[in-house]
N, C-alpha and C positions, 0 to 999 in steps of 0.2 A: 376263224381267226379272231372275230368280234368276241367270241366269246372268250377265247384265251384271255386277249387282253383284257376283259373284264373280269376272268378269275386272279390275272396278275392284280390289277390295282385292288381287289377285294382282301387279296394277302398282306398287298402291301401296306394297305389303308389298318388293318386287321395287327399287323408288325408296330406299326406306328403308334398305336394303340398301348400294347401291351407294354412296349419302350417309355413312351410316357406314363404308364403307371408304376411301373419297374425306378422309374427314375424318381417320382412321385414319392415311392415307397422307403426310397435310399436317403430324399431328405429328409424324412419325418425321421426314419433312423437317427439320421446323424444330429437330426433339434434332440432328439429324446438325448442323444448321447453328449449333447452341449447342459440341455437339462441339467443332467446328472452331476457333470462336472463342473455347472456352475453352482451346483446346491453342494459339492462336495468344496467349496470356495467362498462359500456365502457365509462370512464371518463378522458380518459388519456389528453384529452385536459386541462385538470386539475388536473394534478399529487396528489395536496392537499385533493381533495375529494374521502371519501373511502364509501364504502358501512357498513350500521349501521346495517338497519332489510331490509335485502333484498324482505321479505311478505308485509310489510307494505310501500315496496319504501322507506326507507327513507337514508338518505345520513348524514355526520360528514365532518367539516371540521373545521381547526384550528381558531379561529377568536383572533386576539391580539386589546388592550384595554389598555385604561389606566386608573390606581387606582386615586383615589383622594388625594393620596401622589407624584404620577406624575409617577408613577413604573409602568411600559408596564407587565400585564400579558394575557396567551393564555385561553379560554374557548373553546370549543369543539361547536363549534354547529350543532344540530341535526334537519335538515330540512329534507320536505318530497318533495320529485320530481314524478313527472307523468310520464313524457316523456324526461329522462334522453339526449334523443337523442336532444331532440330540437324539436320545432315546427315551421313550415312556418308562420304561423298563431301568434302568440306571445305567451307571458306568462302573468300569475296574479299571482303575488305573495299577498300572503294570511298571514295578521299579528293578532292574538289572541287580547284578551283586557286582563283584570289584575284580576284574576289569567284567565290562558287558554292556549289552546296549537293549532295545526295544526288540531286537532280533532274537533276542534270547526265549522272547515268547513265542517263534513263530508258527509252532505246533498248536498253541494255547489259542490263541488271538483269532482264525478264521472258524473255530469251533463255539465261541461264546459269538462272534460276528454273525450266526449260524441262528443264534438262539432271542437274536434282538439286542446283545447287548451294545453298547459300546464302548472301546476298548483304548485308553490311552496311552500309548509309553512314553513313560519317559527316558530322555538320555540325560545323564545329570554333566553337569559340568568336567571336562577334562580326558571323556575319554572318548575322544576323537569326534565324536560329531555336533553334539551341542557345542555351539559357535557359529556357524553357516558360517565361515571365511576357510581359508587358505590354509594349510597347517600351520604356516610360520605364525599366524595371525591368531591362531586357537592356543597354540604355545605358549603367547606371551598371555592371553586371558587366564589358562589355567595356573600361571603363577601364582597372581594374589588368591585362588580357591583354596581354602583353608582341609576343608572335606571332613569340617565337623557334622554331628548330628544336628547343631540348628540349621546350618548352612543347608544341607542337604535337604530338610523338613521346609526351607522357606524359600527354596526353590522350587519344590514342589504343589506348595500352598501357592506361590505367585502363576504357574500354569493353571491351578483349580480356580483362580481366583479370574483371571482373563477368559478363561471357558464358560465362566460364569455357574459351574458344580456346587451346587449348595445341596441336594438330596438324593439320597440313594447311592450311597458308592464304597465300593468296595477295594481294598488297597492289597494287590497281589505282587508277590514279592520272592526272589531268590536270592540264599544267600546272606551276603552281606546287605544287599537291602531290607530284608526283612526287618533290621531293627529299625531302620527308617520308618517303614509299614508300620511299624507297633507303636514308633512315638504317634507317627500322624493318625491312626486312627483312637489315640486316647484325645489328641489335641483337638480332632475332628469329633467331638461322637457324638453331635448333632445331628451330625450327615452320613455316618458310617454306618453301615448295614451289618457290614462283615469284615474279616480279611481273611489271607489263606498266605499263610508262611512257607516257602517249600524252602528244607535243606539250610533253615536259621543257623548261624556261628552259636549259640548257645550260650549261657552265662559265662564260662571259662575260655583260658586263653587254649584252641585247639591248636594241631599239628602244623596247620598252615602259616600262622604268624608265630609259632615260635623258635627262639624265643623273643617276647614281645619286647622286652628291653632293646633288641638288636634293630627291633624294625621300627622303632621310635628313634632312636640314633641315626637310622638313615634317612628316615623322613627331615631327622635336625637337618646331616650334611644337604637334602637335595634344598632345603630352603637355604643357606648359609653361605654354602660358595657355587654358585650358580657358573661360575668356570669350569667348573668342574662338569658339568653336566652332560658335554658329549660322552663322558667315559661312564659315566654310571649309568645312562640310558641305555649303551651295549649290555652294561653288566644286568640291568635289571629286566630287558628284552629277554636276554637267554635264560637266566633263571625264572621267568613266567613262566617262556614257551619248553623248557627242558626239564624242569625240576619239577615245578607246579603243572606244569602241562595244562596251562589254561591260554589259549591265543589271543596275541596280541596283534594291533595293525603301528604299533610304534613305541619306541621305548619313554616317550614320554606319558603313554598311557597308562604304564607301569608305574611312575610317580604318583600319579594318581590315586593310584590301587594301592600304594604303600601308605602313604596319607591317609585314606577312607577309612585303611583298617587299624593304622594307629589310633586312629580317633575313634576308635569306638568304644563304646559304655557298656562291657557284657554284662558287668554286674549288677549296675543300674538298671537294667531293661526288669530285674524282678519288680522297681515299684512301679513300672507299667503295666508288668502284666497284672498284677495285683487291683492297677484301674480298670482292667477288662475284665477281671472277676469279679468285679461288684457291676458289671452293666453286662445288666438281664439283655439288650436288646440287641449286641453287637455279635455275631455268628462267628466260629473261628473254626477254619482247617489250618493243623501242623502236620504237616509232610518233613521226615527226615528219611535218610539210607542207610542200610547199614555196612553198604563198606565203601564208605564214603571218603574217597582218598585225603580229603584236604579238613573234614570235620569227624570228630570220634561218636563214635554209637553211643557211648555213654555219655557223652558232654550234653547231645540231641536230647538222650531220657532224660536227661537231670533240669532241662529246659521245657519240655513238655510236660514234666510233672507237677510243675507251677502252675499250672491249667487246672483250673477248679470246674468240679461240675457243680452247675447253678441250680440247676432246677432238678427237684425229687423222681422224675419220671425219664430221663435221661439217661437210659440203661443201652447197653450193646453189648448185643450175644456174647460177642465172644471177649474177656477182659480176665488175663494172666493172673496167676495173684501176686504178683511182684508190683502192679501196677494199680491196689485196688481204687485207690482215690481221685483215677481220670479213667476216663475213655480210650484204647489202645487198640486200632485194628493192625493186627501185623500182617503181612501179606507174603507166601508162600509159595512156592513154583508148584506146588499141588493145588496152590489155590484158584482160585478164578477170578479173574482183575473186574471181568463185568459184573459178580456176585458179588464183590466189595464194593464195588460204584453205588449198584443197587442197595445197598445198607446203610452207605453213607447217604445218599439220596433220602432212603426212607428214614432213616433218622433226623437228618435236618427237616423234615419233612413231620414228624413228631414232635418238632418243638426244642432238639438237640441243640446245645448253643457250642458245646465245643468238642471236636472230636480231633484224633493224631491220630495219624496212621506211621508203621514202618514198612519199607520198603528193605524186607533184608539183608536182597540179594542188588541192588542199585549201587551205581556210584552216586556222587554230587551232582548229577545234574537232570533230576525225577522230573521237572519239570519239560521236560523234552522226551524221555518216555514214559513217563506217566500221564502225559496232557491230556487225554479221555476222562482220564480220570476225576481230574483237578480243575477241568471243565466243566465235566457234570455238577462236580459237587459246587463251585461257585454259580453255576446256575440253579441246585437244591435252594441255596443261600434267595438270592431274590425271589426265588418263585414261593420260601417258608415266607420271607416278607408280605410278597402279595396276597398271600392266603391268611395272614391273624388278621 
């Protein structure tokens, strides 16, 4: 009997043990896991920026603007951060097209996350989340957004600017952002490493806004009689989601999207790129589709062939002769997506400063099945940097 109960308290003493280390083990867990989340919070380097949705990363901070009456107001904008702390390695910041948000990457984003990078999107004003308020409350901000290309470039520069992004970064883009991407990295190219264009609107007016007269007209009416606007919101909701076939979460995000793309400078964007061709140091991927519902194959070539090759040694296997004065990898259903990876890799990796690929068999939207790809190759881009 003495003995039993001295195997029982041997157990029990033995239970008790292993309870308090078990429990032990669960705090250090849950410190590491406050760690984390308080380093993923720890912005004080930038008092202005607060944390939004601490699950999804994402961050708010004030951005001032000015109306087209000249009256300075503040929007909220809600970008998403990777690695709040900073990376050795650089960052991409990631700009949506019209209508889109940071989710637009989200194939892209945990694979450069993967590779050290860190990754920013942004959501630009007016469609639907930059504001951190209410809808009624975001509605009334995206009034005064005019959704020119400075407007859009100084919005973007005021998030680089709060992060405190002065080197290494790279500006990735879909879309109607792309030409955002192109002013800010000519505006930027102190700090630009690279950028990587997917599915650019191209110098001419494509399929999607035309014709552009009409959608300047409606951009007049949404600013003009603003009574109006329950009825054009229905009308421009369905023609996104039915015609365009691009989703929307509100017909005023649609405004938005009609604004961006009246305001855009196709034709001017040649004397930018023309600034990227004289800077040896700034890396470029053009990704376009070739059946690209909402952008023509040939608007894309006629855009990409502004792309000058810089440097004498900057050769790839394979180049059409229709194309001989840039770099073209065309990509095939006989081909191999990871044998193209690998070539754009070793090219950027040679010293290549600007390569386009087509995608010929793609819709508009490569950056969602192509993100392996578009991945790699923006990680080719820093990793050419870290090695001259």
């Amino acid at each position: 009997m003495l003995r039993s109960l001295s195997s029982i308290r041997l157990i029990s003493n033995s239970a008790r043990m292993e309870l308090q280390e078990a429990v032990g083990q669960a705090d250090f867990a849950c410190g590491a896991v406050m760690k984390i989340k308080n380093k993923c919070l720890d912005l004080s380097s930038s008092p202005y920026v607060r944390p939004f949705d601490v699950d999804q990363r994402l961050f708010t901070t004030p951005v001032e603007l000015t109306a087209k009456s000249g009256e300075k107001f503040n929007i909220d904008a809600v970008f998403q951060d990777t690695l709040p702390g900073g990376s050795t390695r650089g960052t991409v910041v990631a700009m949506h097209g019209s209508p889109g948000s940071h989710k637009d990457f989200k194939y892209i984003t945990p694979i450069l996350e993967e590779k050290g990078l860190r990754v920013v999107g942004v959501n630009f004003g007016g469609f639907g989340i930059s504001s951190a308020r209410k809808y009624s409350e975001c509605l009334s901000d995206s009034r005064h957004l005019r959704q020119t290309n400075v407007e859009r470039s100084e919005f973007v520069e005021s998030i680089l600017g709060r992060l405190n992004l002065n080197e290494n970064v790279l500006f990735l883009a879909h879309s109607r952002g792309c030409e955002t991407a192109l002013r800010l990295s000519v505006r930027n190219q102190d700090k630009c490493i690279g950028m990587a264009l997917i599915n650019p609107a191209g110098f001419s007016v494509h399929r999607a806004i035309r014709p552009l007269a009409g959608v300047k007209m409606i951009r007049r009416c949404i600013e003009q009689y603003p009574r109006f606007h329950p009825v054009m919101e229905k009308f421009a909701f369905h023609f996104y989601q039915r015609v365009l076939r691009l989703r929307l979460s509100h017909g005023r995000v649609a405004f938005a999207a009609i604004k961006s793309m009246s305001m855009s400078d196709l034709w001017r964007q040649k004397e930018l790129v023309e600034e990227i061709n004289k800077n040896d140091r700034i890396r470029s991927l053009i990704c376009y589709s070739g059946k690209d519902h909402l952008i023509e194959a040939s608007i894309s070539r006629e855009f990409t062939a502004a792309f000058e090759k810089r440097l004498p040694l900057n050769l790839l296997i394979y180049m059409p002769l229709r194309v001989e004065k840039f770099p073209l990898q065309t990509l095939r259903k006989n081909d191999s997506e990871e044998e193209l990876t690998d070539q754009i890799v070793n090219a950027f990796a040679d010293h290549q400063q600007r390569i386009t690929v087509e995608f010929s068999d793609d819709n508009h939207f490569a950056q969602k099945k192509r993100a392996k790809l578009i991945a790699a190759s923006v990680d080719s881009m820093f990793t050419a940097v870290e090695n001259s």
